[in-house]
C-alpha positions in Angstrom: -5.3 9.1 46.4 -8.3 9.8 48.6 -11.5 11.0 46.6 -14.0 13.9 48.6 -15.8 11.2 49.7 -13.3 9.9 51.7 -13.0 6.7 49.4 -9.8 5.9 48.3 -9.5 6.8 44.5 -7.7 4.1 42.0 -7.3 4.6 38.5 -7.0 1.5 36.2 -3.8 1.8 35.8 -3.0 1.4 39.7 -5.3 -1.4 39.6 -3.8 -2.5 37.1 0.1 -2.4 39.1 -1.5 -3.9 42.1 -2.2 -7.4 40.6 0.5 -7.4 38.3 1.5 -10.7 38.5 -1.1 -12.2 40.7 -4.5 -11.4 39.0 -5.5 -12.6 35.7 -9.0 -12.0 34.5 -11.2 -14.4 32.4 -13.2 -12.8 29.5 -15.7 -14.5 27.2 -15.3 -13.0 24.0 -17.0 -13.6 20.4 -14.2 -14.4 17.2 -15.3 -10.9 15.8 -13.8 -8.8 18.5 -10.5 -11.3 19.2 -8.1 -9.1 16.6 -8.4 -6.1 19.0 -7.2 -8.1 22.2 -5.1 -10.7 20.5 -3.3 -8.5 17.6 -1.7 -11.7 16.5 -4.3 -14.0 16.3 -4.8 -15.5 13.0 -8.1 -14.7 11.5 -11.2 -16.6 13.4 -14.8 -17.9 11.9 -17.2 -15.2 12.8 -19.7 -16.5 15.9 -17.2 -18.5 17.8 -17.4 -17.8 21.6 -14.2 -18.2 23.0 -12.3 -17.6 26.4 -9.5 -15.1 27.3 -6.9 -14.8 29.8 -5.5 -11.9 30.5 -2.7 -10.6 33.1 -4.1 -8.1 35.7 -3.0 -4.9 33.1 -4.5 -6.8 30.2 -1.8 -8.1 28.8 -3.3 -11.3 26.8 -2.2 -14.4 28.1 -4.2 -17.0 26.5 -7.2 -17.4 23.5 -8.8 -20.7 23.8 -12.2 -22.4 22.6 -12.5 -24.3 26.3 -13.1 -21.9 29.3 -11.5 -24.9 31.8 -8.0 -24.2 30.1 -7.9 -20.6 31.0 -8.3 -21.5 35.1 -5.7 -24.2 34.0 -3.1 -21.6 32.8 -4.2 -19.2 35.3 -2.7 -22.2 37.9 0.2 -22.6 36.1 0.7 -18.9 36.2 0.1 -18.6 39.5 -2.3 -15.9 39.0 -5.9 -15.5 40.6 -8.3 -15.2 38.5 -11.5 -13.0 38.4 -14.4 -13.5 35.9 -15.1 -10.2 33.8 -18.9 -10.1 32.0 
């Protein structure tokens, strides 16, 4: 879709659909807030920082305490990855 400004318009979800597949994101996230990302995640220490993979629709992919193993699985996956702050 094409916005007024002449900008082409994407919602998240056709973000989302364009790197389905081939874009994984890399989140550093604190133990408190896993259980809304990672539903099945057992329950974590508060104050850990840990690091997320997720697929390009944010599906979660991986929860780990070592940022290196989320570029690692990203590989594997076959999946670029972009850092998310």
């Amino acid at each position: 879709m094409i916005a007024k400004s002449g900008k082409p318009h994407l919602s998240a979800q056709d973000l989302a659909l364009l790197g389905a597949g081939k874009i994984g994101y890399i989140r550093k996230m604190r133990s408190e807030d896993v259980s809304a990302r990672f539903p099945d995640a057992p329950v974590l220490d508060p104050g850990l920082e840990l690091w997320a993979l997720f697929g390009a629709d944010g599906t979660p992919i991986l929860l780990t305490d070592n940022r290196s193993s989320t570029f690692y699985r990203a590989a594997e996956d076959e999946l670029k990855t972009v850092a998310l702050h």
